[in-house]
C-alpha angles and dihedrals in degrees: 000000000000124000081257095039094061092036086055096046090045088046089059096049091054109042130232108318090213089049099036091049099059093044086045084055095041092054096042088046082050101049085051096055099053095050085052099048089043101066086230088128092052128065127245118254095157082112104044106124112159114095106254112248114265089037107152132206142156128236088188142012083256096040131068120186120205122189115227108169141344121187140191132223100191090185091054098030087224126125136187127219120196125210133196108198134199123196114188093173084065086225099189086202102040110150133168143225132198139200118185115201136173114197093300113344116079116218134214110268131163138168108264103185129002119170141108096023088301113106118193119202128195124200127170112200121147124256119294101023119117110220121197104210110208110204113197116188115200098227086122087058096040095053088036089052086227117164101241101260147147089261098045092052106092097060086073125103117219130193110218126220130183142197141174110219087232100061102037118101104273116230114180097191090047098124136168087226132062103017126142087223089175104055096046085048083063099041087062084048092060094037084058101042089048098050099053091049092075085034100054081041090053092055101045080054087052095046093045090048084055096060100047085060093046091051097046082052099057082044095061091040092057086049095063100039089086083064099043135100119244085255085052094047093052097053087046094056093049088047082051103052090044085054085050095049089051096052094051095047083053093049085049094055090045094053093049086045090049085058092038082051092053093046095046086050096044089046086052093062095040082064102044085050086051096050098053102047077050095059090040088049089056088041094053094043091045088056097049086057 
């Protein structure tokens, strides 16, 4: 068999290269976009239910509430749901209520901990209910000077939270009995105070960042106003004054985040300082006994 021979016969068993190619592409352009347009690539959160950590409301126009942590015992049937609250009205008597439900059935829930701006919530529902807790603060009674009361209930405000038992954290020690409630309650308060130290520290950098570049563009603007046109001149010097404007409002915010940075240090050590005459108080009481 001759050198053509062979090419022509090679040439039959695999089709036209200038037909086969486009329907190759057009196959290929078609399977992608079917696995795309199917969602196949992307999980499903359709059933997602539980509300994310860090998720902040307000149970009040004075009060935020920001969820830290909430946590499943399947063999108890008990979970935990930590809060970390702000309260910008400064309310000297602020307290809390809470209600759990599921669709229809309402669940046992009570406040565990509540002290030093960290709320802590128990709840007890069985495995694969999804429970909505409702947190009511009573600032409206407190400013209205109303007596806390039935009648007087529905004036309150509540944020809302929700959870399903399957796709909370498990924790099988967590337990209603037995928990130092206050020290991990000041534990959350450290972890907070030290977190926002590097933070506030980030954003004074950034800041600062911002107003080196401000202030190298008004350099290059006054650099070319000896080359500029009195119509020029004029929109330069209002670019310029705007610049200006921007640079003294950041300084502004650093200086109120250099004091928030030397609050949020000298709080960190007032905790510390707390914790450990904690932990002295409990040695010295374990040893009497």
């Amino acid at each position: 068999m001759t050198e053509r021979q062979r090419k022509e016969r090679l040439s039959k068993l695999l089709g036209r290269p200038g037909r086969a190619y486009p329907i190759f592409c057009g196959c290929l352009a078609a399977l992608m976009l079917f696995f795309l347009s199917s969602g196949w690539w992307f999980p499903d959160l359709s059933s997602t239910f539980s509300s994310p950590v860090g998720e902040v409301q307000k149970s009040s126009s004075n009060i935020s509430l920001t969820l830290l942590k909430w946590q499943y015992n399947p063999s108890t049937e008990y979970s935990e749901a930590w809060f970390s609250v702000e309260d910008t009205g400064s309310n000297p008597r602020l307290d809390f209520s809470v209600k759990a439900q599921a669709a229809v059935k309402k669940y046992d829930a009570s406040i565990l901990w509540w002290e030093d701006g960290v709320l802590a919530v128990s709840v007890s529902f069985p495995a694969g209910e999804q429970i909505r807790i409702s947190i009511e603060d009573n600032v409206s009674l407190l400013q209205s000077g109303a007596e806390e009361d039935t009648t007087t209930s529905a004036t309150k405000t509540a944020a809302e939270f929700q959870a399903a038992s399957d796709e909370l954290p498990q924790n099988v020690y967590l337990s209603p009995q037995g928990r130092e409630l206050g020290m991990e309650a000041m534990e959350i308060l450290l972890l907070s105070a030290a977190q926002a130290i590097p933070e506030t520290e980030k954003q004074i950098q950034q800041s600062q960042q911002e107003i080196e570049n401000l202030e190298e563009d008004i350099r290059l603007l006054k650099e070319e106003q000896a080359y500029q046109t009195q119509e020029e001149l004029q929109k330069s010097e209002s670019a310029i004054e705007g610049k200006e404007t921007q640079i003294l409002t950041l300084k502004e915010e650093i200086r109120q985040l250099e004091n928030d940075l030397d609050a949020g240090r000298e709080k960190l050590l007032l905790l510390l300082k707390k914790m450990q005459d904690s932990e002295m108080e409990a040695g010295s009481g374990s040893e009497k006994n």
